[in-house]
N, C-alpha and C positions, 0 to 999 in steps of 0.2 A: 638566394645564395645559401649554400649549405657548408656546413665546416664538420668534417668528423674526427671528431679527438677519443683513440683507444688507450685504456686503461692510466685515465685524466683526473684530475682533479676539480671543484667547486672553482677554485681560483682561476686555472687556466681557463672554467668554460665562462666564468664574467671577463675572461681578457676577449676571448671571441667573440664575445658579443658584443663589445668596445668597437672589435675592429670591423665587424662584422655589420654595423649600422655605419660606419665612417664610409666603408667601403661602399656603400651604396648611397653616400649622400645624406644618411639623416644620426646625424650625431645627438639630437634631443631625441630624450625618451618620453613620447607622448600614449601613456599608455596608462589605465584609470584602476587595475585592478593584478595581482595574479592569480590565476587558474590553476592548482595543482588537480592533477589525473593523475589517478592510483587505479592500475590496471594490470593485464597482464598483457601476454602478447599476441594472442589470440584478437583481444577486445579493441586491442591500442588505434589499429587503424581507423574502425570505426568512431570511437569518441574522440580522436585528434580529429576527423572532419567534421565533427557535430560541434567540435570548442570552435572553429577556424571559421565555421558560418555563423555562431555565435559572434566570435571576436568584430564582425561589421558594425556591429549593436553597439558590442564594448571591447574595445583596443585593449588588449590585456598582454599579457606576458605569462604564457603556458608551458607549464613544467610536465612531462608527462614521466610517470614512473612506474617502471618497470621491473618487480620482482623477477629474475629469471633464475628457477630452478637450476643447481647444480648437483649432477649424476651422482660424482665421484666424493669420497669424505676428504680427498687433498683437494677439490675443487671448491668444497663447503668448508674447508675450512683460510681459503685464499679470499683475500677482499678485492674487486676489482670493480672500477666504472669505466663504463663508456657511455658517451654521448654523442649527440647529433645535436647542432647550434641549424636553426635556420632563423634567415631574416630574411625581410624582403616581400617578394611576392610570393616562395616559397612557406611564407608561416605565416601567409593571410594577410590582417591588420594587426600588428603587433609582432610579438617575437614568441620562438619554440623551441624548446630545448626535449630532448626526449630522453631520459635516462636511464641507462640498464646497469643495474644492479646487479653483483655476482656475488655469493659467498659471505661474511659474517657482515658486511654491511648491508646485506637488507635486510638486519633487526634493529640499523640505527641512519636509515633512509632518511630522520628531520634531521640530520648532520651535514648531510650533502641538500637538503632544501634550502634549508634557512637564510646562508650566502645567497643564495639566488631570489630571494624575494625583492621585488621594487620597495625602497623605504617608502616609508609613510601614503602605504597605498595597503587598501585591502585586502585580505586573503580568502580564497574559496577553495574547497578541497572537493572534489566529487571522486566519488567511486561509483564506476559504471556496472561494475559486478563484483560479489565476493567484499561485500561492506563489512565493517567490524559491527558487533552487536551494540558496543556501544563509541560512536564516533567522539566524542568528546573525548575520550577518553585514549584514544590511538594516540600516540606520539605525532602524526602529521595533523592529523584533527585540531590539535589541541594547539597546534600557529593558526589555525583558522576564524574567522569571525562566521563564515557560513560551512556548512556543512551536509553534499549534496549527497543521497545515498538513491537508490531502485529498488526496489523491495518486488517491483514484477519479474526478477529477474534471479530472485531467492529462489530457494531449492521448495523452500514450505512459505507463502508469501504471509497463508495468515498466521504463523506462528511465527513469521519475523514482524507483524506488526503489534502482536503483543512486546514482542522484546525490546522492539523502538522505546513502546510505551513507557516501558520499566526503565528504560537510562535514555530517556531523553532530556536535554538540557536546551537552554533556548540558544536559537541558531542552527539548529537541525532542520533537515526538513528532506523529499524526498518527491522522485520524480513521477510518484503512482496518485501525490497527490498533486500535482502540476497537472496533470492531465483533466482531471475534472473541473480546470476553472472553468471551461466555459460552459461548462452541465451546469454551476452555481449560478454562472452569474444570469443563464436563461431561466432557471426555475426563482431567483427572486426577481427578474423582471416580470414573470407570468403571475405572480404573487402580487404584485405590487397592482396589478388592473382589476385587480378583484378584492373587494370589501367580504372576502368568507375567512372560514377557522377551517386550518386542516385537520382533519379526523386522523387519517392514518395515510402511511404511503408503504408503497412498493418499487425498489431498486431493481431491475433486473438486469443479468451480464453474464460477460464469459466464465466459465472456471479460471483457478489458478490467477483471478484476475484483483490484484488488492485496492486499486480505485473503485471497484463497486465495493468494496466495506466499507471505505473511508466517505462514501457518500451517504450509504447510508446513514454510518456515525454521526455526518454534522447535521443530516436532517434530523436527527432523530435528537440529538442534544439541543437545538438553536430551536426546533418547536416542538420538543417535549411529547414528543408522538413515539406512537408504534409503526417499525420501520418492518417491512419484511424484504427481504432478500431471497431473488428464486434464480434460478441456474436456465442463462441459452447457450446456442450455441454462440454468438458472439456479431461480429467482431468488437472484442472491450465494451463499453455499457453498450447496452440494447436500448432499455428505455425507464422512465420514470416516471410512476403515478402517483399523484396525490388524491388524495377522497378528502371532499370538502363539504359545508353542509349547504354550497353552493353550487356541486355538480363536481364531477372527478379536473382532473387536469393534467395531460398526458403529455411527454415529451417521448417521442417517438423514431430511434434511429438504428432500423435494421441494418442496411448498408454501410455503414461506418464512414458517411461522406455525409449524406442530406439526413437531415431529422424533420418531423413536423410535432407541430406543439398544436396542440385539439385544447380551448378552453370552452366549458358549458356556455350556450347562448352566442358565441363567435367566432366566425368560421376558420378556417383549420387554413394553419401559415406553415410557409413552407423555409424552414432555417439551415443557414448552412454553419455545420458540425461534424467537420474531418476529421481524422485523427493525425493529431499531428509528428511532426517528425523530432527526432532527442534535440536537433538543434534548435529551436523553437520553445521546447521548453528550459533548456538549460540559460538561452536569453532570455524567457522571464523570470527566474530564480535567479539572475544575475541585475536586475532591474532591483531588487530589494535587498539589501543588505542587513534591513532589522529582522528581530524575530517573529516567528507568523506564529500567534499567539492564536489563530483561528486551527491551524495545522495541531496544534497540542492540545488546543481544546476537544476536538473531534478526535483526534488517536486517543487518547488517555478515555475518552467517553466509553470507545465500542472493545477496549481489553476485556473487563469484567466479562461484559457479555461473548465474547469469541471466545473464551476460555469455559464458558457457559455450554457455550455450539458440541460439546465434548467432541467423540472422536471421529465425527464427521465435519468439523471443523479442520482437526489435530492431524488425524492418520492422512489424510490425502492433500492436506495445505491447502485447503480451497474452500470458499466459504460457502459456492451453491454446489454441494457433491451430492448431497442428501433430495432425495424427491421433494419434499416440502418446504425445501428452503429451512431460510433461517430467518428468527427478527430481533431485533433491535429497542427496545421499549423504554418511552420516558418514563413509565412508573412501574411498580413493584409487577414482578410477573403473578399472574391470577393462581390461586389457589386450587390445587388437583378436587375434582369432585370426590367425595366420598371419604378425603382423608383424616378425619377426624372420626367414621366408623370402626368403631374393637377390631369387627372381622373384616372390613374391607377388602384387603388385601391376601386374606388366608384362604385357600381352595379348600372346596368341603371335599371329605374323603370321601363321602357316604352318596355325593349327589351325584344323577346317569350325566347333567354335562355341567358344561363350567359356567353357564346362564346364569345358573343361582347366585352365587358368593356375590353379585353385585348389583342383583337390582333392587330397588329402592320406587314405592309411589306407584302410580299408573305405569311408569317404564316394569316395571317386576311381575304385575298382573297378567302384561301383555307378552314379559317374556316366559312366564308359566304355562299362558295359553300353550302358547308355542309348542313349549316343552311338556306337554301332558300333565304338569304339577299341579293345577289351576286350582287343585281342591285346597292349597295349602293359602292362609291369610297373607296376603302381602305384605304386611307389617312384621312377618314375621322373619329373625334371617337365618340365613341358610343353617347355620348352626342347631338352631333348633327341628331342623326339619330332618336332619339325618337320622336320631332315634325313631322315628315314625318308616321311614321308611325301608332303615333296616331291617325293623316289626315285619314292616308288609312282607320285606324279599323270605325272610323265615318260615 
């Protein structure tokens, strides 16, 4: 059953939905949660069907809201709502209301929500794209106990999971990291048959892809290892290695359906590791209502370090853009060689190539050889050897 009420009020649409559940028979509101969607019009269709295959999970009550742009300055400056009431079999399991917003009221849209919450029943707010930087802190955020945001779906994913990082408050959370539960929960199952110590591990993934940071970050935080991160083509993580001093341990999913997990000494299993679909996930961030204190643990860990990644991190929002990848390290990064030499760093003006200024030891002898220098003492550094050979050129 569907009820269209133009340019309505909060009030009228709790009367439609009075009449609107009588009308078909079910006057109790049996429904555990509500669902606000902050979207636009573009996204709307697709995340109303990903809440409505949700809602079989959890019967909820789904507010969807809709900023819609006005051309005109007498348009932006007229307040108008419209709505769409459906009940029934028309809004799933539970009830939907779809709300468009025209003009000075979509910069006080928790005005028009707040009537419409089920009392003493939970709130979740999801933004399927175009999240606030910080959701606690938005006027609808801030009715909610959970707070669903997409950061694959950002413009720059890894410089919105810095910004997460900075104003995150507990109850956030985020559907780039929904995605990797079940990468976790097969690499501490593959962890758990083996008595070794992981040495180091390698994440690798799509570009543009922020579940492979956020995987690296909790490996790299929860075992204190060095994480490296390297760029495929994809589809979303590729695969995941760990080096142990028991033989590697590889979780392996080119395809983006079947994975195989290869552990040293027993033979190679074949797992199924789809990628799943936004309704799938959004029913298991509706499954927990507390804070994932695991989610704040790993984002807040891999900031530092992505802000590290400098502008091949920054300029292209992607954390495998760079040929060598990027890592991740539970401890202090290693010290450059040479950087405590005077001249390390200074090019001799007076030398034929740029060999000299830095070698040091056997590696300097043999790059003298090289360079026709050989006559000059190793120990000795390039600074000193420019007056000698200016001598000669004269």
């Amino acid at each position: 059953m569907k009820i269209d009420l133009t340019d309505t009020t909060s009030s009228k649409i709790n009367k439609s939905l009075v009449l609107g559940r009588r009308a078909i028979g079910t006057p109790a509101v049996g429904m555990v949660l509500t669902l606000v969607i902050v979207t636009d019009e573009e996204n709307a269709y697709d995340a109303l069907k990903a809440a409505n295959e949700a809602s079989r999970e959890h019967p909820s009550r789904k507010l969807v809201v809709i900023k819609r742009v006005s051309r005109s300055p007498r348009d932006r400056a007229k307040a108008r709502l419209d709505a769409e009431v459906r009940v029934g079999a028309d809004a799933g399991t539970g009830e939907t209301v779809i709300l468009r917003l025209r003009g000075e009221v979509i910069d006080h849209a928790q005005s028009v929500v707040l009537p419409l919450l089920l009392p003493d029943a939970p709130v979740v707010v999801w933004w399927p794209v175009n999240a606030p930087i910080d959701p606690a802190a938005d006027p609808l955020g801030a009715l909610a106990q959970r707070r669903v945001t997409d950061t694959y779906n950002a413009e720059h994913p890894i410089r919105e999971l810095a910004d997460r990082a900075e104003a995150y408050t507990p109850g956030d959370t985020d559907l780039a990291w929904t995605r990797i539960t079940p990468w976790r929960s097969m690499l501490a199952a593959a962890l758990d048959q083996v008595a070794c110590e992981v040495v180091s591990a390698e994440v690798e993934g799509e570009e543009f892809n922020p579940s492979v940071e956020l995987l690296a970050m909790w490996l790299a935080g929860r075992l204190g290892i060095t994480v490296r991160r390297t760029a495929s083509i994809g589809p979303g993580l590729t695969a995941v290695r760990l080096e142990t001093d028991c033989g590697p341990i590889v979780l392996d999913r080119p395809d983006g359906s079947l994975a195989t997990l290869c552990v040293q000494g027993q033979p190679d299993r074949a797992v199924a590791l789809k990628r799943r679909e936004t309704a799938e996930l959004i029913a298991e961030e509706l499954r927990r209502l507390d804070p994932d204190d695991t989610y704040a643990a790993a984002l807040r860990y891999g900031v530092e370090r992505l802000v590290e990644g400098g502008p091949a991190s920054d300029a292209g929002g992607s954390g495998g853009g760079d040929a060598g990848g990027r890592s991740a390290s539970g401890a202090a990064a290693p010290k450059p060689p040479d950087a405590d030499a005077p001249d390390a760093g200074a090019p001799d003006a007076g030398a034929p190539d740029a060999g000299d200024d830095t070698e040091t030891g056997a590696a300097s002898a043999a790059a003298d050889g090289a360079s026709g220098a050989g006559t000059a003492p190793a120990a000795k550094s390039g600074g000193k050897k420019s007056p000698a050979k200016k001598a000669a050129a004269k």
